[in-house]
Every structure is written in structure tokens, then in C-alpha cells.
KOLFI-787852 format. One record per residue (C-alpha): x, y, z; residue number from 1. Coordinates in steps of 0.02 Angstrom, whole numbers, plus 32768, in hexadecimal, padded with zeros to 4 digits. Each point is the difference from the previous one (the first is absolute). Example, Ala and Ser with C-alpha at 12.3 -4.5 7.8 and 13.67 -1.06 7.14 Angstrom:
# residues 2
+------+------+------+-----+
|    x |    y |    z | pos |
+------+------+------+-----+
| 8267 | 7F1F | 8186 |   1 |
| 8045 | 80AC | 7FDF |   2 |
+------+------+------+-----+
This chain:
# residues 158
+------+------+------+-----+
|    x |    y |    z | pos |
+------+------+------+-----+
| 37FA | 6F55 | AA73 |   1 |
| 8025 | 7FAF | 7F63 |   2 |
| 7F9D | 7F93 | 7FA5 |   3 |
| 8034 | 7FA3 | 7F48 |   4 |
| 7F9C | 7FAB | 7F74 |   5 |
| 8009 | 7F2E | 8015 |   6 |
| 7FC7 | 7FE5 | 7F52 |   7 |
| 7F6B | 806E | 7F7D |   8 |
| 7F5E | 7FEF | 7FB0 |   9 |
| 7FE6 | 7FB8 | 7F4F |  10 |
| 7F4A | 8022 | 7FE7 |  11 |
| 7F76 | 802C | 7F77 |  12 |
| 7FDD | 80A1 | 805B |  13 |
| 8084 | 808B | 7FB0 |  14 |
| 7F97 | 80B2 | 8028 |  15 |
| 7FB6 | 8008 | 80A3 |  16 |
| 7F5C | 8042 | 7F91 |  17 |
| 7F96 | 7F6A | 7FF7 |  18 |
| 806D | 7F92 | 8083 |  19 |
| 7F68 | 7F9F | 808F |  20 |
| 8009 | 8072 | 80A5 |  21 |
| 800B | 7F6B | 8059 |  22 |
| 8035 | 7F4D | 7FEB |  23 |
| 7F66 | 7FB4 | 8019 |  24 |
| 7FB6 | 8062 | 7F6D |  25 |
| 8092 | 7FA3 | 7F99 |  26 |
| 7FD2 | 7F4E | 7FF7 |  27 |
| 8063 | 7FA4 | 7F77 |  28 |
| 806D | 808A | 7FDF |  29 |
| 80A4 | 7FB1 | 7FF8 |  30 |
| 80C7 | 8049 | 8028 |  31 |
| 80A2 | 7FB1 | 802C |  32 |
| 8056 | 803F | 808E |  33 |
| 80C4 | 7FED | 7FE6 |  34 |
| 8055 | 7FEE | 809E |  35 |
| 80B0 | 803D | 7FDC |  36 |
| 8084 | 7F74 | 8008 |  37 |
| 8053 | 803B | 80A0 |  38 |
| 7F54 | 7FEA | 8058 |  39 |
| 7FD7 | 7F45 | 7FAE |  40 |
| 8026 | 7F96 | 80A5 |  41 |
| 7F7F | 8057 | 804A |  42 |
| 7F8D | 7FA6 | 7F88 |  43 |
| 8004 | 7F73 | 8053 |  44 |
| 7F54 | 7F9D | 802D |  45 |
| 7FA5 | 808D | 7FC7 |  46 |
| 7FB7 | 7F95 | 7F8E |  47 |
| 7F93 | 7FBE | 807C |  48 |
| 7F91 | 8086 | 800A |  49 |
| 7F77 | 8033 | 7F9F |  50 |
| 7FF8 | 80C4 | 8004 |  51 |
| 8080 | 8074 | 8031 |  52 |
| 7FFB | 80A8 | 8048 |  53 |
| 8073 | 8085 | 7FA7 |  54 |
| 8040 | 8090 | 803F |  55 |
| 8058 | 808C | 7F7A |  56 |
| 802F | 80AB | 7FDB |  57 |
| 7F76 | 806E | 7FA7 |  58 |
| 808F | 8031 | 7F84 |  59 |
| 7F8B | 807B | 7F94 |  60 |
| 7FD7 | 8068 | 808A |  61 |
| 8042 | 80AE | 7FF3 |  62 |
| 7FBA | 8053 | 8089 |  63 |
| 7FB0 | 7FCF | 80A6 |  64 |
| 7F4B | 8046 | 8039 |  65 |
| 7FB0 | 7FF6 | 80AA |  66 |
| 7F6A | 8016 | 7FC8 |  67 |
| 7FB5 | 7FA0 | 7F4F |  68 |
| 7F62 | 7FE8 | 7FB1 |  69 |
| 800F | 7F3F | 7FD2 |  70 |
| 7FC7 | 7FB4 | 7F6B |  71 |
| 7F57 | 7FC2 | 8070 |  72 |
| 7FC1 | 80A2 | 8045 |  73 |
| 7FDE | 80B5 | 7FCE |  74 |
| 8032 | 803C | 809E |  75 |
| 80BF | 8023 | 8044 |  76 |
| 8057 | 7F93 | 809C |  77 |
| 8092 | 7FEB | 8064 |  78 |
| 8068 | 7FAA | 7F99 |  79 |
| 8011 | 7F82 | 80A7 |  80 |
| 7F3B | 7FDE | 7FED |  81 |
| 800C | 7FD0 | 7F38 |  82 |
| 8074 | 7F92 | 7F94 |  83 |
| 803C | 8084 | 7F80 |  84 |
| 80C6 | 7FCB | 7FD7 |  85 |
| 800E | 80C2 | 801B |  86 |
| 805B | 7FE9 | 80A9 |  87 |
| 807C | 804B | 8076 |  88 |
| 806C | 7F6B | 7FE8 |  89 |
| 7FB6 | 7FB5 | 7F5C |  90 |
| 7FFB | 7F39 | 8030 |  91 |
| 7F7E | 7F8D | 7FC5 |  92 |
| 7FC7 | 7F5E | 801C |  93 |
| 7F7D | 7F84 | 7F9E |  94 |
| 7FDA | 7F3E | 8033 |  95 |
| 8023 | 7F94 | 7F58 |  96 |
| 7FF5 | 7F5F | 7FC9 |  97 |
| 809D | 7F97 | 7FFA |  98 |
| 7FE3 | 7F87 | 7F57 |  99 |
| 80A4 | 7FB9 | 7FE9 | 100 |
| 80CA | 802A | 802C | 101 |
| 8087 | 7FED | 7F9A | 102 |
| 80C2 | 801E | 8057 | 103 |
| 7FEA | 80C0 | 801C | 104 |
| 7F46 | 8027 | 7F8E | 105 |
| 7F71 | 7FE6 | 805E | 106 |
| 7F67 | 800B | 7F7E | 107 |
| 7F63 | 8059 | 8070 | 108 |
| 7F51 | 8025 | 7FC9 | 109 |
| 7F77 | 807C | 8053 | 110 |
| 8082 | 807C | 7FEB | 111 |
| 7FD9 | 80C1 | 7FF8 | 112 |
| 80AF | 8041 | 8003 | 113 |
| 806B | 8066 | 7F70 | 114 |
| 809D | 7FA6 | 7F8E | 115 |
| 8093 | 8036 | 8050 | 116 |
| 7FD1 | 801E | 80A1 | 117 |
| 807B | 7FD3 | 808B | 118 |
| 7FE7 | 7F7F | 807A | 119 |
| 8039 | 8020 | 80AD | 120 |
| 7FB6 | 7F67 | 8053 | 121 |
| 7FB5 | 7F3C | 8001 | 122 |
| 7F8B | 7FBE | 8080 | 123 |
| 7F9F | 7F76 | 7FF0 | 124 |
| 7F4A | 8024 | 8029 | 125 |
| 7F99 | 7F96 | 8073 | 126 |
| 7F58 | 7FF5 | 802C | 127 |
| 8007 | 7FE2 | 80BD | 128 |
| 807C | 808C | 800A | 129 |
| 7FC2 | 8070 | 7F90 | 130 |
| 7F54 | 800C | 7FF5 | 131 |
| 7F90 | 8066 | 8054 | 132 |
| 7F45 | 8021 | 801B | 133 |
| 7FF2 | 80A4 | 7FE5 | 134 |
| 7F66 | 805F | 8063 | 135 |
| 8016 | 80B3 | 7FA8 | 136 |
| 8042 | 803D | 7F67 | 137 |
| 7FDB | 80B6 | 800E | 138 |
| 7FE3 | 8076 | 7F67 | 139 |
| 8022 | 7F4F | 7F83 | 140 |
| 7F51 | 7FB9 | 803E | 141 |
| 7F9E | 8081 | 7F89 | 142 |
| 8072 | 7FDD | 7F6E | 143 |
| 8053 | 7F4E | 8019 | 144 |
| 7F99 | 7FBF | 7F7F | 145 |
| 8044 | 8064 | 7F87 | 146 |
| 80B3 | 7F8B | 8011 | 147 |
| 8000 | 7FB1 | 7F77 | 148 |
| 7FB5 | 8075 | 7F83 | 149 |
| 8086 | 8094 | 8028 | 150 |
| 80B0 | 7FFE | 7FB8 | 151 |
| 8099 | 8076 | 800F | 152 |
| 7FE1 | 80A0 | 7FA8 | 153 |
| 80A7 | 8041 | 8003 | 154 |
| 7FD6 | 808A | 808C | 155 |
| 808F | 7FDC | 807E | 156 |
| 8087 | 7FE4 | 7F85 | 157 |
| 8051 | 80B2 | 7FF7 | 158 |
+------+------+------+-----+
């Protein structure tokens, strides 16, 4: 398998210490994604949606856990029951918000993702498709509300 950057991440967020854990957590943080110029055509109509789903390489990852303690808990997981970027194959994904596109930049916001990270994939997000109702959220319920207060510490980076 072989998979290749389509473009990076120009964001505010240089350290992972202090970055949002998730993009929700982020609103009005803002990034460009540059789309390198061999990947441009595939920009086309893209401008038609309003948020975008990103998909990229967790490229300060050194070394992948199976189990974590995540930034909302003070217990250890599976890594396949938590969100820590500290995975087997270290890919993440955040919904944005698509603002505005210009040739190969798209300019994002709600974004909780490092400068210089590189993007592997573009998919446009929609509701109907990609929403669901979710009836359990396991070991998140007793912390959830914590979101928004939590950021990166730093503690998967090495």
C-alpha cells in the first residue's frame, strides 16, 4: 500500500501542546490547506460545499500505543475505543469549515490540526450522508463535557 500527501496544513497550531483535541473544540480557528498543484483539478465544485471532511497523516507521532490514556479520562483504552493520534497507522480526520477557495488554497476554520501536517484526502461532508444519531458513546459520556475545556498536552508526541 502506498499512500502520498495531496497538499499540507498552514495553521496557527505549531506544538501539538495546546492544539483543540477535537475540531469542534476549534471554532474560528483558521488554516489554509494547500492542495499541491498536481492535485488542483480535483478542486473542482468543491466550492459548493460548506464543510469538508479531512483526512491526514499524524506526522508527529513517533510511536504507536494500543492502549492510551486520552486527554478526557484518567483511565487507559484501546486505542480503537479513544481518539488519541497515537495509532497503529497514525491517520486523522476533523470536519471543517470551507470559507472560501482560491486555485489550489482552500482557507478552513474549526480547525484543530498542526502546520505542516500532510493531507492525504478531500471529501466533502454532508449531512444526509454523514450524520448520525448516536445512542452510546461509551467511557466519553462521563467526560464529554470536558471537550472544549481540554487541549493537547503534548503526551503522545514522542
Amino acid at each position: 500500500m502506498q499512500v502520498s500527501p495531496i497538499g499540507i496544513v498552514h495553521s496557527t497550531f505549531c506544538e501539538p501542546e495546546g492544539t483543540p483535541i477535537q475540531a469542534v473544540a476549534s471554532i474560528g480557528s483558521k488554516a489554509i490547506i494547500e492542495v499541491y498543484d498536481e492535485y488542483t483539478e480535483g478542486l473542482k465544485d468543491i466550492d459548493g460545499f460548506s464543510h469538508l471532511i479531512l483526512l491526514y497523516h499524524f506526522h508527529q507521532i513517533k510511536k504507536a500505543r494500543l492502549t492510551v490514556k486520552p486527554f478526557l479520562d484518567d483511565h487507559t483504552h484501546g486505542i480503537f475505543a479513544t481518539r488519541s493520534p497515537a495509532r497503529p497507522n497514525p491517520i486523522g480526520f476533523s470536519v471543517v469549515r470551507l470559507k472560501m477557495v482560491d486555485e489550489n488554497l482552500l482557507y478552513v476554520e474549526d480547525v484543530d490540526i498542526l502546520d505542516q501536517t500532510p493531507v492525504l484526502d478531500i471529501k466533502p461532508y454532508i449531512g444526509e450522508f454523514d450524520h448520525r444519531i448516536t445512542e452510546k458513546i461509551g467511557w466519553f459520556q462521563k467526560s464529554i463535557h470536558k471537550m472544549h475545556a481540554v487541549k493537547d498536552d503534548g503526551r503522545f508526541k514522542g
